[in-house]
C-alpha positions as CSV (number, residue, x, y, z in Angstrom):
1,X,-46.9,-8.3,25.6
2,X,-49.0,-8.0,22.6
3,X,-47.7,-9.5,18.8
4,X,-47.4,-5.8,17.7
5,X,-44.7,-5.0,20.5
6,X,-42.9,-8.1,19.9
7,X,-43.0,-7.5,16.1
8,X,-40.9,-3.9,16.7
9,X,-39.1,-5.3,19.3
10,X,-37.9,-8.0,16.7
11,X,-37.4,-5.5,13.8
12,X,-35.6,-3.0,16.0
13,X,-32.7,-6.2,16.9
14,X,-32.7,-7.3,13.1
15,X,-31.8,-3.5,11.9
16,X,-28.9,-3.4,15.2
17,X,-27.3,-6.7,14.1
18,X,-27.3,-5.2,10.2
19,X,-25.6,-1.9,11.6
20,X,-23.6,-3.7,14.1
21,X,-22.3,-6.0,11.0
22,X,-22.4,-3.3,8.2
23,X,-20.0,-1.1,10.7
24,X,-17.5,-4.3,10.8
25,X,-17.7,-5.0,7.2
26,X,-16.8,-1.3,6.4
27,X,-14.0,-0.9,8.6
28,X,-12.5,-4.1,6.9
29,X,-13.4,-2.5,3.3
30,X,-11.7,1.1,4.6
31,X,-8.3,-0.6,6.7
32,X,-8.3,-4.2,6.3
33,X,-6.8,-6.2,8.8
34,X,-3.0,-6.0,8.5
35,X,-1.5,-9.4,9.3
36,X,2.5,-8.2,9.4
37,X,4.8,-6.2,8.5
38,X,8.3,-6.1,7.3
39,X,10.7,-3.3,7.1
40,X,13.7,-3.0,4.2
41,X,16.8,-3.4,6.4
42,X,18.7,-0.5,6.6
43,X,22.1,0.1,3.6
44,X,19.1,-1.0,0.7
45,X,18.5,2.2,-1.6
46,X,15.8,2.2,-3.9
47,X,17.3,5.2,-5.8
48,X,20.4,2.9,-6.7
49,X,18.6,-0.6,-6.6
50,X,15.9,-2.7,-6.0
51,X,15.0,-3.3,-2.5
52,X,13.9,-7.3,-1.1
53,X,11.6,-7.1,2.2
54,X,11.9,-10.9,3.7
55,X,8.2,-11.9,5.6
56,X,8.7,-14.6,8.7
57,X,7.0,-17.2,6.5
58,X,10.0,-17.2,4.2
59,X,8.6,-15.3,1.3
60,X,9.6,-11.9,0.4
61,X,8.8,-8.6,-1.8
62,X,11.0,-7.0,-3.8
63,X,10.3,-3.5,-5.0
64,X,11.9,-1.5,-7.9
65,X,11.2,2.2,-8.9
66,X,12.0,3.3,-12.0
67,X,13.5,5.7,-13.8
68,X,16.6,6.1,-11.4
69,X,17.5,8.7,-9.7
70,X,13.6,9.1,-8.4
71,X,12.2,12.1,-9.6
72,X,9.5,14.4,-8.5
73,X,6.8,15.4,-10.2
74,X,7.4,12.6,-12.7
75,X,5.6,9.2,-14.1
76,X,7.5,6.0,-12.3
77,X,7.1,3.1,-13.0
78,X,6.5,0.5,-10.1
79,X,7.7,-3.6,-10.4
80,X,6.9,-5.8,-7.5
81,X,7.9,-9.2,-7.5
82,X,6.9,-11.7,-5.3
83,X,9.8,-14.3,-4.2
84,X,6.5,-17.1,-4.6
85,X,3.9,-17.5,-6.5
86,X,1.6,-19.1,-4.6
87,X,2.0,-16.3,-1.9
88,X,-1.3,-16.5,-2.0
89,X,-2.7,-13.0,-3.4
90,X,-6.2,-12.8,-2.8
91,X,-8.0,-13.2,-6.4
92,X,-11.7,-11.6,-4.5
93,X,-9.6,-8.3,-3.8
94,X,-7.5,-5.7,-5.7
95,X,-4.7,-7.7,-5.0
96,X,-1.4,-5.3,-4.6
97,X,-1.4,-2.1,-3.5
98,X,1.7,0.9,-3.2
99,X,1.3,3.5,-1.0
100,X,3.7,6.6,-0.5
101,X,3.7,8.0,2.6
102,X,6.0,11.0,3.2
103,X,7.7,10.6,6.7
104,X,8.8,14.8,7.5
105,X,6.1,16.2,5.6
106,X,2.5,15.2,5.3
107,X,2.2,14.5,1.6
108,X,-2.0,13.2,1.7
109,X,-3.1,9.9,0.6
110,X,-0.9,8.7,-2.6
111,X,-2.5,5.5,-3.8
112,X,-2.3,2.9,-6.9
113,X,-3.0,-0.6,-7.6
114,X,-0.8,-2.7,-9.4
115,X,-1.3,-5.0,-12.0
116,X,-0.3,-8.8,-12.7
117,X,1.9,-9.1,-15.1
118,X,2.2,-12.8,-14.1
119,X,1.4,-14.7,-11.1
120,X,5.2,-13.1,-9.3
121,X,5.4,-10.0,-11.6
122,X,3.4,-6.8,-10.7
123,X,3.2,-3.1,-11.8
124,X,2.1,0.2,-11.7
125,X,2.6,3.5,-12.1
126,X,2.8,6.9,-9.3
127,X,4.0,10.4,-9.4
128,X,5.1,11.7,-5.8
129,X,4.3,15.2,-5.4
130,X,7.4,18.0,-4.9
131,X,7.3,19.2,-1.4
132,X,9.2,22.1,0.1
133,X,11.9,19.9,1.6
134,X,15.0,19.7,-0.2
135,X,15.6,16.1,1.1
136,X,12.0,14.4,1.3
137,X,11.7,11.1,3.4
138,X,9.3,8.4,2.6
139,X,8.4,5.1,2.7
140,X,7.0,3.0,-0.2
141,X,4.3,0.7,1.3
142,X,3.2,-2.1,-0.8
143,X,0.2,-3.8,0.4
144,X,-0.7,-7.6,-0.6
145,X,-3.7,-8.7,0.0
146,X,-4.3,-12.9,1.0
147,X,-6.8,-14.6,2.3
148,X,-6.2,-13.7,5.7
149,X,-5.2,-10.4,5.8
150,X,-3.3,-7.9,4.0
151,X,1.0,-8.4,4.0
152,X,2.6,-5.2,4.3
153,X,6.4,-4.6,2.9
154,X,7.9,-1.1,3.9
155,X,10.3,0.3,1.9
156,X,12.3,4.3,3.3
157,X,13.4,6.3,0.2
158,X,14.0,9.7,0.2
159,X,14.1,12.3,-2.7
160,X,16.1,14.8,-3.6
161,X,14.4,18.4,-5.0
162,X,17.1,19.9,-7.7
163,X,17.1,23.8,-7.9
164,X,16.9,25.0,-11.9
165,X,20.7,25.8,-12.4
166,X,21.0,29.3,-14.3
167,X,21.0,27.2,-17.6
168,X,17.4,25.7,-17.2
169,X,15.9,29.0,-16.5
């Protein structure tokens, strides 16, 4: 084998490792890895009240939505609070995430980042789209990001589309 074949040979392994590890660092980048998640229990209603979603390491999420009933097509304001500071949000990432999925309609990708309003306090703001649903299901996903992996707290809601009454026309 002479130098020149060995020098390709080489060159062609270097370039699969760099795809091989660029593909891996993507897919973290695009769906990091989710560590766990925790569901509200059943009975908590976000358009009443906050909502607290307990992790297994003790520490929990609390989630309120604001203004109250939760409207469509309307500027809400998102407050997480985090039952611990030192819940350890990863300061080399965007930190906290909400996501609103809708559960009997697809409703597409419905994202924001919150902000810190201290090291426990954060918030943001959303507008969930109308659907065609009179009663639309969805769950309020608010994504922490830590050191080693992301902490997911799930949060069903539903919303309620009002008809124009003859008045309002």
């Amino acid at each position: 084998m002479n130098a020149k074949t060995l020098w390709w040979i080489v060159a062609v392994l270097v370039l699969v490792v760099i795809a091989l590890w660029g593909n891996r660092f993507q897919r973290q980048l695009v769906t990091p890895e989710v560590i766990e998640t925790a569901i509200a229990q059943a009975g908590c209603d976000l358009q009443q009240t906050p909502c607290t979603v307990p992790f297994e390491d003790g520490n929990s999420v609390t989630l309120d939505i604001l203004p109250k009933p939760i409207p469509l097509l309307s500027e809400l304001q998102l407050n997480v609070t985090l039952s611990d500071p030192a819940m350890h949000v990863d300061p080399n990432t965007t930190g906290i995430k909400a996501s609103f999925v809708g559960i009997n309609m697809e409703m597409g990708f419905n994202w924001t980042t919150l902000h810190a309003q201290n090291k426990q306090r954060y918030q943001g703001k959303a507008i969930l789209p109308i659907c065609t649903e009179k009663r639309m299901q969805w769950e309020a996903r608010i994504l922490i990001d830590t050191p080693k992996g992301v902490k997911t707290a799930v949060f069903p809601f539903y919303t309620l589309k009002k008809y124009p009454t003859k008045s309002e026309e």
